[in-house]
C-alpha positions in Angstrom: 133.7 -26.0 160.1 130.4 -27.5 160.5 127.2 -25.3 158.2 124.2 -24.4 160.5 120.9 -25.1 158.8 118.8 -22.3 160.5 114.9 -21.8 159.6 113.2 -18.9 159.8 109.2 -18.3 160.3 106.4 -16.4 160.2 103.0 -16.9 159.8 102.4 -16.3 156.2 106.7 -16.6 154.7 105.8 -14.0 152.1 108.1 -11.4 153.2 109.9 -10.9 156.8 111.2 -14.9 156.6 111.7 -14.7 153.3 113.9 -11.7 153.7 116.1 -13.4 156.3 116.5 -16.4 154.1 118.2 -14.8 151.6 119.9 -12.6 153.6 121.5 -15.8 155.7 122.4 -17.3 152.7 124.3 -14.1 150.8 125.9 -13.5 153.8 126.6 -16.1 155.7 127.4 -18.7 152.8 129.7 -20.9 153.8 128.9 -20.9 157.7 125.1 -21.1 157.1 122.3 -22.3 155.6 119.2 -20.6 155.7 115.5 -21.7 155.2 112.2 -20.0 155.5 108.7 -21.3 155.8 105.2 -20.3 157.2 102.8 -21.9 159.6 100.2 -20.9 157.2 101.9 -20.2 154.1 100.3 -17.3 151.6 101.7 -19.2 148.9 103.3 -16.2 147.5 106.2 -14.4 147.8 105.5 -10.2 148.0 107.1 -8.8 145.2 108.6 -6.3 147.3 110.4 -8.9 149.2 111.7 -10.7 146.2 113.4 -7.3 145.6 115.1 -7.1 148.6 116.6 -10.2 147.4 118.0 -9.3 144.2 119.5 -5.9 145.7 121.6 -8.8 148.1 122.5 -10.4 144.4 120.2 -13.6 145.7 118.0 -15.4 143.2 114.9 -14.1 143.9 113.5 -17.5 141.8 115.1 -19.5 145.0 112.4 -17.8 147.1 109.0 -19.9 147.4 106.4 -19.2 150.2 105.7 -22.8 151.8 104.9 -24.6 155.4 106.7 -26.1 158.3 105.5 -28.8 157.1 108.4 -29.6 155.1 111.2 -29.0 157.5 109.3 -32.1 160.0 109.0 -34.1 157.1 111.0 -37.5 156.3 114.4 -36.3 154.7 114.2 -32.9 155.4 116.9 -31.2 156.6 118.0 -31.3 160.1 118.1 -27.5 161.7 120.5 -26.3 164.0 117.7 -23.2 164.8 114.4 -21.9 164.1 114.1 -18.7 164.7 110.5 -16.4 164.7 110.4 -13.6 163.2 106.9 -12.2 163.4 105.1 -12.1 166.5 101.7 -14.4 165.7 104.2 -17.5 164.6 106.2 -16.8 168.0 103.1 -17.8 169.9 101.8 -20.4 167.8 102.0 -23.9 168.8 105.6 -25.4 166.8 105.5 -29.0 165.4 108.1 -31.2 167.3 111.7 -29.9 165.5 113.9 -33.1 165.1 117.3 -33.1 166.8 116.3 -30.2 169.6 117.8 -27.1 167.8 118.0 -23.8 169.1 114.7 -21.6 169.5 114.3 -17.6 169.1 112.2 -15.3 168.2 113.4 -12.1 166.4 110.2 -9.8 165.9 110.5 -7.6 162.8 107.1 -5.3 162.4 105.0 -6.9 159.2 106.5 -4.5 155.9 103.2 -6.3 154.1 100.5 -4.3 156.6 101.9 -0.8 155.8 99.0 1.2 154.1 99.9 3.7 151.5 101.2 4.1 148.2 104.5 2.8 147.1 107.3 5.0 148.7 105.6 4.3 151.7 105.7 0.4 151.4 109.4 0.2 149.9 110.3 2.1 153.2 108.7 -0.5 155.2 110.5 -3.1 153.5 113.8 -1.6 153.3 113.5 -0.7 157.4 112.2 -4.7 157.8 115.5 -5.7 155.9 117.5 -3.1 157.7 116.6 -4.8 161.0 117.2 -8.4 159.9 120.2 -7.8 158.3 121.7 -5.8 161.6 120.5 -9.6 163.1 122.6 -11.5 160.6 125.5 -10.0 160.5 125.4 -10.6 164.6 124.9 -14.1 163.8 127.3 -14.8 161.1 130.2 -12.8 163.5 129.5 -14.8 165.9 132.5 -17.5 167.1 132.0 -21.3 166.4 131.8 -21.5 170.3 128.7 -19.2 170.9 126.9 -21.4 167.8 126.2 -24.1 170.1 123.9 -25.4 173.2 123.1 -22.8 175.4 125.7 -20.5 174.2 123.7 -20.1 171.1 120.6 -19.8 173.1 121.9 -17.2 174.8 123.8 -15.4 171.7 120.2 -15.5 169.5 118.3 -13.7 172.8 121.3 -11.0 172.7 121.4 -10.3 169.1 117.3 -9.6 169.4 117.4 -7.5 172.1 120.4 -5.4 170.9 118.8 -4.6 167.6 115.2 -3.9 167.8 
């Protein structure tokens, strides 16, 4: 069985991609491989986030805030998708993915722009992860036929619209 790379963006990969990331790679370990980067990177990851993480038994120290830049570099992996998931990376102009992989864009409101004291922002993160994690687990149940072309197109633009 061939292992997906998949990379997951957002504008700043402090939280939402972040999240997926480690999500992807408790759950679908085996199948997938999961990435996460930022168009313009904060350069930190939100504690909150990292938490997330370690309640999914990831490594939270496996979780660094960084830029597309890496994934279009020489010897960097090849992904199989790239997949959006805030709104402002979704519209932003992508570099040129080697190897054509498969595009979506799974919009997850931003858990970091939630005002208010802490309950209020660990609800925002737990709904944020809630969502994404109802997108995974779509993914990762998907068959090995429906991970490919437009088939996969097609399954990533169901998975969105069935969980938002």
């Amino acid at each position: 069985m061939k292992i997906r790379n998949v990379l997951f963006l957002c504008t700043g990969n402090s939280a939402r991609s972040l999240i997926a990331e480690a999500l992807l790679n408790t759950l679908g370990a085996g199948r997938f491989r999961a990435y996460s980067a930022g168009s313009h990177p904060s350069g930190q990851v939100q504690l909150l986030a990292a938490d997330v993480a370690v309640a999914l038994g990831y490594d939270a120290t496996r979780l660094r805030s960084k830029s597309w830049d890496e994934f279009v570099a020489s010897g960097a992996p090849a992904m199989d998708f790239i997949i959006t998931v805030c709104d402002s990376a979704a519209g932003e102009a992508c570099p040129f993915w080697p190897g054509h992989p498969v595009t979506a864009h799974w919009g997850v409101s931003d858990p970091v722009a939630v005002q208010g004291d802490e309950v209020a922002r660990r609800s925002a993160f737990r709904r944020a992860a809630a969502t994404l994690r109802r997108r995974v687990e779509l993914l990762i149940a998907l068959p090995e036929a429906r991970l490919d072309g437009l088939a996969a197109h097609a399954s990533l633009q169901v998975i969105a619209k069935a969980t938002r």
